[in-house]
FINUTI-20792 format. One record per residue: x negated, z negated, y of N, C-alpha, C in turn. Coordinates in steps of 0.02 Angstrom, whole numbers, padded with zeros to 5 digits, always signed. Layout:
% FINUTI-20792
XZYXZYXZY...
END
This chain:
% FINUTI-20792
-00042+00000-00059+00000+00000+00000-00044+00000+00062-00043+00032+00110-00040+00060+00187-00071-00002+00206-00096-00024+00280-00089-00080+00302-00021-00094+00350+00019-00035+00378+00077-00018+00410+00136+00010+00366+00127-00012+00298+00189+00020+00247+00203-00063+00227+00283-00072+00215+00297-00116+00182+00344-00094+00133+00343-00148+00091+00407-00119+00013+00471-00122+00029+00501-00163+00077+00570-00162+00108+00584-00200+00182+00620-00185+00209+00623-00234+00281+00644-00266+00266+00677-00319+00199+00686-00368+00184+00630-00407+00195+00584-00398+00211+00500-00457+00218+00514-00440+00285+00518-00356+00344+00520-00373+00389+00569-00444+00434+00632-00432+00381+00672-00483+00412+00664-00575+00403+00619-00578+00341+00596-00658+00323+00546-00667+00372+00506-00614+00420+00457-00639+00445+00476-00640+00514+00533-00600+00537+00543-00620+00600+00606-00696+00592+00641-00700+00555+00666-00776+00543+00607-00833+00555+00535-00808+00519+00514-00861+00516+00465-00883+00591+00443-00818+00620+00416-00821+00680+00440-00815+00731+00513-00790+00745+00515-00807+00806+00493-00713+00844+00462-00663+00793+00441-00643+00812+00456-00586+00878+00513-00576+00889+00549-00505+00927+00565-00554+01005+00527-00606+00996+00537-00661+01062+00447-00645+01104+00397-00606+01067+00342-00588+01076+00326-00557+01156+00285-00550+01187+00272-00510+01238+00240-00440+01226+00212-00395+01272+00182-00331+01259+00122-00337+01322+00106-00296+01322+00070-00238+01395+00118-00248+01456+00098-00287+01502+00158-00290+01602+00169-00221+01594+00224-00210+01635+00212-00143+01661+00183-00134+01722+00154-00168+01757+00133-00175+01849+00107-00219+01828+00042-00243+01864+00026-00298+01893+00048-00340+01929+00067-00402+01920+00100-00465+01971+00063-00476+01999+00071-00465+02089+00042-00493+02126+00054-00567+02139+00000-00633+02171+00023-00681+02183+00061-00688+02254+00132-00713+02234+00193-00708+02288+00237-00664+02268+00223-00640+02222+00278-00548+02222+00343-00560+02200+00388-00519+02235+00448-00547+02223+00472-00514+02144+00483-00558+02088+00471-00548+02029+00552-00525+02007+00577-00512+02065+00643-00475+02037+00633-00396+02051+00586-00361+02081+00573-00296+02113+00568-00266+02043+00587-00202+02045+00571-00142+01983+00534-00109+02030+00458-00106+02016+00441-00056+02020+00446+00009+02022+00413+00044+02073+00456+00124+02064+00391+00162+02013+00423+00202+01982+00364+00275+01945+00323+00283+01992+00248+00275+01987+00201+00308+02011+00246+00409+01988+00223+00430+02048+00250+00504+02057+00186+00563+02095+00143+00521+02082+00081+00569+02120+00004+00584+02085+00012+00566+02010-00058+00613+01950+00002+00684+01929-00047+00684+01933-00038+00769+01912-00072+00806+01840-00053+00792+01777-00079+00823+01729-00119+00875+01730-00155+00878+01672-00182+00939+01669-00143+00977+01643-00139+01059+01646-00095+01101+01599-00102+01123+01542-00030+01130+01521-00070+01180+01433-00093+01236+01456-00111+01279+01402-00135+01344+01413-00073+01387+01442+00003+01363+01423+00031+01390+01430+00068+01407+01514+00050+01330+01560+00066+01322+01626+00135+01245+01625+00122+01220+01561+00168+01159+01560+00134+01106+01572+00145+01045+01609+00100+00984+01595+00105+00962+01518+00022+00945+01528-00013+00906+01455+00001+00861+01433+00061+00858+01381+00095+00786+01358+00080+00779+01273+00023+00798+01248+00011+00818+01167-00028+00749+01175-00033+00705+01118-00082+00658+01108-00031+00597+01064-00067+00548+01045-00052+00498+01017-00022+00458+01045+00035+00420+01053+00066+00370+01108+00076+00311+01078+00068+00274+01016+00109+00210+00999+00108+00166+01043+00172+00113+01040+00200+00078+01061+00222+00028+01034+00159+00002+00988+00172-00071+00944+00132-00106+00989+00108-00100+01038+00095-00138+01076+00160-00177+01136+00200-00151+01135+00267-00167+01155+00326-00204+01100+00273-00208+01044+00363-00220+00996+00390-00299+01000+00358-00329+01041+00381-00385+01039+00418-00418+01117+00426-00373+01142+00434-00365+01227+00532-00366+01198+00567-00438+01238+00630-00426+01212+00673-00386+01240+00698-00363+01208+00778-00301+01214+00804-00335+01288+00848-00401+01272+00863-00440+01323+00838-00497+01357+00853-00483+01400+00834-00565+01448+00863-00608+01449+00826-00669+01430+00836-00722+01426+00895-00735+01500+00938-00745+01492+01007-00775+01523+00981-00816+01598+00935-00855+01570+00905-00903+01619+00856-00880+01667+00834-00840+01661+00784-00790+01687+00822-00752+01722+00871-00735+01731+00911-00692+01795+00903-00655+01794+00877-00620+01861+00873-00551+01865+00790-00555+01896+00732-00592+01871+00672-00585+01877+00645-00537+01819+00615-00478+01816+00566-00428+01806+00494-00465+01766+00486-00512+01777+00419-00552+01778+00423-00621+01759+00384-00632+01719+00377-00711+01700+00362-00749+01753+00362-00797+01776+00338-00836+01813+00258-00856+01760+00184-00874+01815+00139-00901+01786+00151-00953+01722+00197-01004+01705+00205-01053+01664+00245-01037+01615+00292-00983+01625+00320-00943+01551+00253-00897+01524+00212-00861+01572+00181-00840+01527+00126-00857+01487+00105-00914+01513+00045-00961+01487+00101-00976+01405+00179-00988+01427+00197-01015+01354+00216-00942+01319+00201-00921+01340+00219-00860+01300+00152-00843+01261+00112-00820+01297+00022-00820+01275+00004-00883+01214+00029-00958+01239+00021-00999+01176+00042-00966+01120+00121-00949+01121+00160-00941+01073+00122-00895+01026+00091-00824+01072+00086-00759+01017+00009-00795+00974-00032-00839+01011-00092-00841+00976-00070-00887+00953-00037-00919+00925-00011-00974+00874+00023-00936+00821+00041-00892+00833+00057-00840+00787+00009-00816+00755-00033-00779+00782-00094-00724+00766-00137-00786+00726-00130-00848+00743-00171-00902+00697-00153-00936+00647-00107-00922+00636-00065-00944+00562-00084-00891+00509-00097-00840+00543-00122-00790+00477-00170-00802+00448-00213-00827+00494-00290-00856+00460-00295-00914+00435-00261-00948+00450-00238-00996+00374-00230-00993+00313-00229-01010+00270-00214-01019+00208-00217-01083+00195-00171-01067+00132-00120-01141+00115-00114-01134+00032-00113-01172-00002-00106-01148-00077-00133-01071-00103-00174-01052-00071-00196-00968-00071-00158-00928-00049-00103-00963-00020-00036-00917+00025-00071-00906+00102-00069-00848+00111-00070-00827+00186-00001-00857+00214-00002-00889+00294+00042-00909+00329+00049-00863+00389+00119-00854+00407+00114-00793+00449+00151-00732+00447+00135-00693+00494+00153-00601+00464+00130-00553+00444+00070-00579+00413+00049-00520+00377+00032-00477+00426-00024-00435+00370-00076-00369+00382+00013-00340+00411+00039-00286+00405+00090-00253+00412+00147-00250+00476+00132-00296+00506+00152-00325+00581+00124-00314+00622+00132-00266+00680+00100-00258+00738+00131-00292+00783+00074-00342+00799+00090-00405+00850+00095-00374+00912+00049-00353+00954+00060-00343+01021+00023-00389+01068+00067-00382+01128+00014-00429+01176+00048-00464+01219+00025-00536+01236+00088-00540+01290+00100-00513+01355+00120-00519+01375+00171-00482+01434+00223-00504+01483+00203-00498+01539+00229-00526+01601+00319-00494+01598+00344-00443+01573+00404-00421+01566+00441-00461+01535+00493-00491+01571+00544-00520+01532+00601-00481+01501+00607-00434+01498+00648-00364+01446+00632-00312+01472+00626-00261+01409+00628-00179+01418+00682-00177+01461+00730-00201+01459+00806-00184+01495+00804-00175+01578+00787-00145+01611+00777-00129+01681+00844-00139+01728+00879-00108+01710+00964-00101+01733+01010-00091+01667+01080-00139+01686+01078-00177+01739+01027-00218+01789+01032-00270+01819+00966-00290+01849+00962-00361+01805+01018-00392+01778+01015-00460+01746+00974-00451+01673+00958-00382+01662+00917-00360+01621+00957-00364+01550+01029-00369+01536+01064-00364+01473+01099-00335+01461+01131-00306+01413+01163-00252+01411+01227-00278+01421+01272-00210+01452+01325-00221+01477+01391-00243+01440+01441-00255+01462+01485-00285+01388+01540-00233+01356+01526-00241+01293+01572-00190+01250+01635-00174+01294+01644-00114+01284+01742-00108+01289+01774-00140+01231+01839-00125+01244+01887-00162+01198+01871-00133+01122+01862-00049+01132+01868+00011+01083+01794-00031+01041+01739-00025+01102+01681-00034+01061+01688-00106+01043+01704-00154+01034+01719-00204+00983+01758-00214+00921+01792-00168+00928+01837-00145+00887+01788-00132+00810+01752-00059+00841+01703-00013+00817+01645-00062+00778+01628-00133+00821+01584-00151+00809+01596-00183+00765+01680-00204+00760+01674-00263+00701+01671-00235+00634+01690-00146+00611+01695-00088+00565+01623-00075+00538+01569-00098+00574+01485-00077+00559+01465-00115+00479+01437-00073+00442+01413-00104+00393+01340-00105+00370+01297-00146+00371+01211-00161+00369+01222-00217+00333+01137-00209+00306+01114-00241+00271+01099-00295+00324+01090-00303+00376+01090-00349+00435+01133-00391+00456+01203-00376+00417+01253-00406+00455+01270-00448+00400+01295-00517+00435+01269-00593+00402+01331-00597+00383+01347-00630+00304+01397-00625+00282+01434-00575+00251+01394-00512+00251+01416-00452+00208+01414-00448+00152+01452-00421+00095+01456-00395+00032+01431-00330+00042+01406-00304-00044+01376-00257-00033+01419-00232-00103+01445-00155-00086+01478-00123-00145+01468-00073-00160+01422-00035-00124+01419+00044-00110+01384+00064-00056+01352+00123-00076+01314+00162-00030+01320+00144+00031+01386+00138+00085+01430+00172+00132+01435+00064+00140+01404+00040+00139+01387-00057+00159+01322-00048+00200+01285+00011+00181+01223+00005+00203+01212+00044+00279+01170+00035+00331+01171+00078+00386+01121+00121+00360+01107+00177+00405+01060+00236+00389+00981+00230+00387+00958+00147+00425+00914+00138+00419+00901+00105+00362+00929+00067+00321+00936+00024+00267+00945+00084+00192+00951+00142+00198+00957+00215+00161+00898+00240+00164+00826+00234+00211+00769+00267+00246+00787+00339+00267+00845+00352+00294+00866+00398+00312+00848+00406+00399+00875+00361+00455+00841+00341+00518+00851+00317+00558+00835+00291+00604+00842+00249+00651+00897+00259+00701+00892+00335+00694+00935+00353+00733+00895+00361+00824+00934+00409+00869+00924+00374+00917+00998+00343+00983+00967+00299+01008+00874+00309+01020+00863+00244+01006+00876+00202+00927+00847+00166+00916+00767+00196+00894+00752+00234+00878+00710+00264+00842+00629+00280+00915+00658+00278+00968+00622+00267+01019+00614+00205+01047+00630+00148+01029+00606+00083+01056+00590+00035+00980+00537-00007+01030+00474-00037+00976+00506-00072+00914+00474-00072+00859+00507-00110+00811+00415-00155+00773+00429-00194+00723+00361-00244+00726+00322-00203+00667+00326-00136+00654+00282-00106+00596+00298-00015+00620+00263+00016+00607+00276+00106+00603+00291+00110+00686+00251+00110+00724+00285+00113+00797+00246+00187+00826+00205+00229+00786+00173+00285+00808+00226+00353+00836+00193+00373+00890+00244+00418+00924+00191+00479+00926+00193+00533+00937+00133+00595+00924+00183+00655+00964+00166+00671+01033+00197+00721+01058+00161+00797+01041+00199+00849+01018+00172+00903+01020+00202+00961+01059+00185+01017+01084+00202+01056+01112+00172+01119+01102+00222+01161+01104+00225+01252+01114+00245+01271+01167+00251+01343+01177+00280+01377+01249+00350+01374+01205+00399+01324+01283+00463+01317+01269+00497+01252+01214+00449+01226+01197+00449+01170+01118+00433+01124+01144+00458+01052+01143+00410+00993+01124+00444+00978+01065+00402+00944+01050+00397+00920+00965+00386+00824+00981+00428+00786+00971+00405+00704+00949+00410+00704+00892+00350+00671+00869+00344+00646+00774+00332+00576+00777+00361+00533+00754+00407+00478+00755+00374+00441+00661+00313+00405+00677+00308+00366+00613+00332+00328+00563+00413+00309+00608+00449+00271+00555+00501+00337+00523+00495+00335+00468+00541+00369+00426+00513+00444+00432+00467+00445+00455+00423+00508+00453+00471+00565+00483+00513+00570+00534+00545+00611+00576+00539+00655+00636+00524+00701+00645+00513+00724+00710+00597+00754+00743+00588+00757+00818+00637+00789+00867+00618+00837+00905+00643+00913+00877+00616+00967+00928+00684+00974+00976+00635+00973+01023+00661+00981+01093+00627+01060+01133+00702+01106+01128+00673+01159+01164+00672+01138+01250+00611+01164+01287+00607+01164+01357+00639+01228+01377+00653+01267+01333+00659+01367+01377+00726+01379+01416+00764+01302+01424+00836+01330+01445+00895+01352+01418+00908+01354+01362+00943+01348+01334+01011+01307+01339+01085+01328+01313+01115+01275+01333+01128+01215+01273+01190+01196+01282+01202+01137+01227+01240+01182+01176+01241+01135+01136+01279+01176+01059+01354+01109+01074+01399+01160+01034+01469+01101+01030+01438+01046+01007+01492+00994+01011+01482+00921+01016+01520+00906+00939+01550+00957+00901+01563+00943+00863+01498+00957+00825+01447+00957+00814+01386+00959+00794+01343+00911+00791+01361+00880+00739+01324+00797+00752+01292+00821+00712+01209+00762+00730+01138+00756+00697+01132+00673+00699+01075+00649+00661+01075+00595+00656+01024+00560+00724+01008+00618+00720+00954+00624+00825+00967+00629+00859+01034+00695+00858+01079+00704+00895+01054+00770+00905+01051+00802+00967+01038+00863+00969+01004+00881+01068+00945+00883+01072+00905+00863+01137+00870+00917+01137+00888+00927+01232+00879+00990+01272+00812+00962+01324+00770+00996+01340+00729+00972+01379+00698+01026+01437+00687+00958+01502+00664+01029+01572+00606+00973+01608+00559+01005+01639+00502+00984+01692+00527+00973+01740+00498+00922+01761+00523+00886+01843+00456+00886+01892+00458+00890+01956+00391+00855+01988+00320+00871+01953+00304+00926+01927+00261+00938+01892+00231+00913+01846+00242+00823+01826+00225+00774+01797+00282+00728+01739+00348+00749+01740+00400+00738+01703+00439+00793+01662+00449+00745+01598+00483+00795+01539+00543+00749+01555+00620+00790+01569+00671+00758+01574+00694+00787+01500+00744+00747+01452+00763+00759+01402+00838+00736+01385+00891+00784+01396+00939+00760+01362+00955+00760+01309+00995+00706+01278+01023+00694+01204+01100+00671+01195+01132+00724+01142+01223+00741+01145+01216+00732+01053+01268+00753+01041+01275+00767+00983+01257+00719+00933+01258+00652+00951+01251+00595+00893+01292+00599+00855+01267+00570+00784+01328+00573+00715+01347+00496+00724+01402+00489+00729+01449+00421+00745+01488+00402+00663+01497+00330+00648+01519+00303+00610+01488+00235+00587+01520+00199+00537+01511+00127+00527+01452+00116+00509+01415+00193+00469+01362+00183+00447+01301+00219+00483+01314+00241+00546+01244+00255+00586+01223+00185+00621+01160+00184+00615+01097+00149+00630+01126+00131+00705+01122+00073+00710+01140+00043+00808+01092+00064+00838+01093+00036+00900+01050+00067+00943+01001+00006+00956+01028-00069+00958+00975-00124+00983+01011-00165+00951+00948-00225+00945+00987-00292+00941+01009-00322+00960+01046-00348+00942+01087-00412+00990+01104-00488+00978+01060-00505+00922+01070-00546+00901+01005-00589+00872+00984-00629+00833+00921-00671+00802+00942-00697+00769+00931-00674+00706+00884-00602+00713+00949-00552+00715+00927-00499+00714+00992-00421+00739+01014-00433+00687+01089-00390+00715+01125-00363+00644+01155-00291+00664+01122-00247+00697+01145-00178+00692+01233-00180+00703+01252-00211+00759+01319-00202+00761+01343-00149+00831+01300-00103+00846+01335-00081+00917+01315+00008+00881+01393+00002+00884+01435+00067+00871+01380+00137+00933+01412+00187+00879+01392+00263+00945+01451+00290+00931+01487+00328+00989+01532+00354+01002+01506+00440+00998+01549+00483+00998+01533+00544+01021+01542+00561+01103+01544+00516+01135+01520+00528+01205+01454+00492+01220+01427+00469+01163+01355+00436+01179+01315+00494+01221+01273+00460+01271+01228+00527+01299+01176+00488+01313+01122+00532+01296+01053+00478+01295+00997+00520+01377+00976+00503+01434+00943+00545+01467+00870+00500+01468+00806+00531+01444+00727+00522+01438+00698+00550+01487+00648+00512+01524+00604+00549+01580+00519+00500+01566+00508+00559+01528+00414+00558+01528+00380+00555+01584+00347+00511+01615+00328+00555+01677+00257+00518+01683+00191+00540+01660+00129+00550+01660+00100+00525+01715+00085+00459+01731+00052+00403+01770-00032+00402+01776-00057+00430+01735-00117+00447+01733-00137+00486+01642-00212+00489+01638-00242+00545+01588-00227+00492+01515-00193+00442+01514-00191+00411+01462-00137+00343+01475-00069+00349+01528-00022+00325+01551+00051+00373+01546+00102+00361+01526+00164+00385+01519+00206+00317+01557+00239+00324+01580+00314+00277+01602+00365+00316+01562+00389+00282+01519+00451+00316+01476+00508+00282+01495+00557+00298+01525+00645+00264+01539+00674+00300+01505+00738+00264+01477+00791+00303+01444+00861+00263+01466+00908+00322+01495+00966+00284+01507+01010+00315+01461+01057+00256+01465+01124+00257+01376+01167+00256+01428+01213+00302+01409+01283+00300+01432+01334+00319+01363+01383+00273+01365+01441+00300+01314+01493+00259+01333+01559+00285+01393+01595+00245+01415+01640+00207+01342+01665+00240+01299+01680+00226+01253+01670+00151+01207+01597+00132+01237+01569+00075+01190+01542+00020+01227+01516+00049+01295+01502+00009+01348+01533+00005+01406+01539-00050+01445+01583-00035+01493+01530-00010+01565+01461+00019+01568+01412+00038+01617+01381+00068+01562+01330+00113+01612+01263+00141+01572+01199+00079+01577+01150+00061+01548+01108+00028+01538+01051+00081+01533+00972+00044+01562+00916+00091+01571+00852+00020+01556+00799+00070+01507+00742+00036+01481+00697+00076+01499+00627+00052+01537+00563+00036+01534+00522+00038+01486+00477+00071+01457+00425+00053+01444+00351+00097+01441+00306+00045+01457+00232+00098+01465+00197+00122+01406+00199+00174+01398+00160+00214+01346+00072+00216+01363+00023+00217+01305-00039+00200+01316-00037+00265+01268-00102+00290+01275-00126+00370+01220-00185+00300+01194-00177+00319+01123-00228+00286+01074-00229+00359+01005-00273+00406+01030-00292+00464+00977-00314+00428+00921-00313+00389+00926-00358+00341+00861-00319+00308+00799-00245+00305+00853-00209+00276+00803-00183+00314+00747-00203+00287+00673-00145+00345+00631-00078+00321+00588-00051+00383+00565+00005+00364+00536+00002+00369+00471+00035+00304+00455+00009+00290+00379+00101+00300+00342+00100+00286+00256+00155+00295+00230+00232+00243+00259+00254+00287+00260+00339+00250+00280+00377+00213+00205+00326+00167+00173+00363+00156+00109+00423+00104+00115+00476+00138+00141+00531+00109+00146+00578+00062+00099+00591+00073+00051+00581+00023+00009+00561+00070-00081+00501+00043-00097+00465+00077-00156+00505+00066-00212+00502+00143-00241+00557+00138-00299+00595+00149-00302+00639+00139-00231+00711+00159-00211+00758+00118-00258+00751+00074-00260+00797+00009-00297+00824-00023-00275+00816-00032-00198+00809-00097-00166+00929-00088-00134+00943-00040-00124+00998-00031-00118+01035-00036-00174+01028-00016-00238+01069-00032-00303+01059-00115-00308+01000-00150-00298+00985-00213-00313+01044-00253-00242+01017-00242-00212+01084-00250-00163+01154-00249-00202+01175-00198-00204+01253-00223-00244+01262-00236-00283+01197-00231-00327+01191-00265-00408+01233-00346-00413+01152-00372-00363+01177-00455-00353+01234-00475-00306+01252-00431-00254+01317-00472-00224+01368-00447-00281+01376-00401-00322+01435-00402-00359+01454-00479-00415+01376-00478-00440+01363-00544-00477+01375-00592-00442+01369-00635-00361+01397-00668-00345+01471-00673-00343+01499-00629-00336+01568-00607-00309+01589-00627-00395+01552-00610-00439+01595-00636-00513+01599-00707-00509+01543-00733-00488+01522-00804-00522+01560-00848-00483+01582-00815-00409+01642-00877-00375+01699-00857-00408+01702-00786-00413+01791-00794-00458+01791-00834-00500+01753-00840-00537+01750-00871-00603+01729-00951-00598+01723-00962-00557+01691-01030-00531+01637-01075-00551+01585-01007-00577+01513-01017-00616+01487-01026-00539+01424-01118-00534+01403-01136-00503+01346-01107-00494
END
């Protein structure tokens, strides 16, 4: 096994129970000045200028992961308001926290490693108190009536208190089928490699978890019907400012069993529905020779009652590679699933203790 392959996210999920871990920091996105008003969003640097392809497009080909972010939370802490920034004394406890982490691994205990394991990309801490940019309270906005509805219909291996009977219990990530997006674009604690490629008129993202790529034509083109669902959806892309790839995304495949989009819970349970008015809009926009600012705003009136928009800084690491997606080895791990909840489900009928 990989040092970035695990046998099932069943270990991913015992290890974030046990650490705490998706409470982690990343990479600031800005520097905090001392005094700075720590509720400000920063604006996009809008003035490097790529180099070009051969073809006359800016140069967006290279290695991008973003496990250096996977521990940077979805939401903000409630108490934290609408500050952007830790204050100095959250992040000193935040900094304790991750190297109290990173030091439990080097322990051993009965010849047991303590910890998360080789297979966990920790990250770094980080002055960001959520990817979540806007709203400004940094959380996502609250379901509609419809999307609660929707949400209570979701079926994952995530969701606490579930039986398992069939294929169609499991979400698409729990199948190694995918993440979907655009969960499939924000950090998760293993497979976080992103690899942009490009042709005249093409970009290409190749996406390490579940070994997936998304071609995105640039040539103009329009949209295809909406009755045309993908599990990616289906994404159109154009240049901005000489330095931005804007990218739209339509055509999501909607149902109980596509992959959510975030967590919302500790640990998650994959409960937030996609509608077929989901619309996803991405803007790359190239900060320097080895800097990306990536935002993505979600709109789906259907499920949310606002659109919501995330932050985060992309670093080029050519170095990094992508190793196997062994999602769960064997492919057992879903029959074993309804194997044993059916066997529970006998043993209370029957009132075997």
């Amino acid at each position: 096994m990989t040092a970035r392959s695990v046998p099932y996210r069943a270990g991913l999920k015992i290890a974030m129970l046990a650490t705490g871990a998706w409470l982690m920091g990343a990479i600031p996105l800005a520097a905090q000045e001392p005094g700075a008003d720590l509720t400000v969003v920063p604006p996009v640097p809008k003035t490097y200028k790529p180099k070009a392809t051969p073809w006359g497009e800016p140069d967006l080909r290279g290695t991008w992961p973003i496990d250096h972010l996977n521990g940077t939370p979805m939401q903000r802490d409630p108490a934290q308001g609408n500050r952007m920034f830790l204050t100095d004394e959250e992040f000193a406890a935040r900094t304790q926290r991750v190297d109290t982490l990173a030091a439990r691994y080097d322990k051993e205990e009965s010849g047991d490693k303590l910890g998360q394991g080789h297979w966990v990309e920790m990250g770094k801490p980080s002055r960001r108190t959520s990817l979540l940019i806007s709203p400004a309270d940094g959380r996502l906005p609250a379901m509609t009536e419809e999307g609660k509805r929707r949400s209570a219909l979701m079926r994952s291996s995530w969701r606490k208190g579930q039986t398992f009977d069939w294929t169609t219990d499991f979400d698409s990530w729990d199948r190694c089928i995918t993440r979907g997006i655009p969960a499939s674009m924000l950090p998760m604690q293993y497979n976080n490699g992103i690899r942009i490629f490009q042709t005249p008129g093409q970009v290409v993202i190749s996406l390490e978890m579940v070994h997936e790529s998304r071609i995105i034509p640039t040539d103009g083109r329009g949209m295809e019907p909406t009755s045309l669902q993908n599990w990616l959806g289906r994404s159109y892309g154009h240049w901005e400012d000489g330095n931005t790839l804007v990218v739209t995304t339509t055509n999501l495949k909607v149902g109980p069993s596509a992959t959510s989009i975030v967590t919302t819970g500790s640990p998650p349970e994959n409960d937030t529905p996609i509608s077929d008015q989901a619309r996803v809009v991405e803007r790359f926009t190239m900060t320097g020779p080895d800097t990306i600012v990536y935002e993505m705003t979600y709109t789906d009136p259907v499920v949310f009652t606002a659109p919501w928009t995330v932050r985060l800084d992309w670093q080029r690491n050519d170095g990094y590679e992508f190793f196997e997606y062994a999602c769960h080895e064997g492919n057992v791990q879903i029959r074993n699933y309804i194997t044993s909840s059916r066997a529970l489900r006998g043993q209370k009928e029957e009132g075997t203790p």
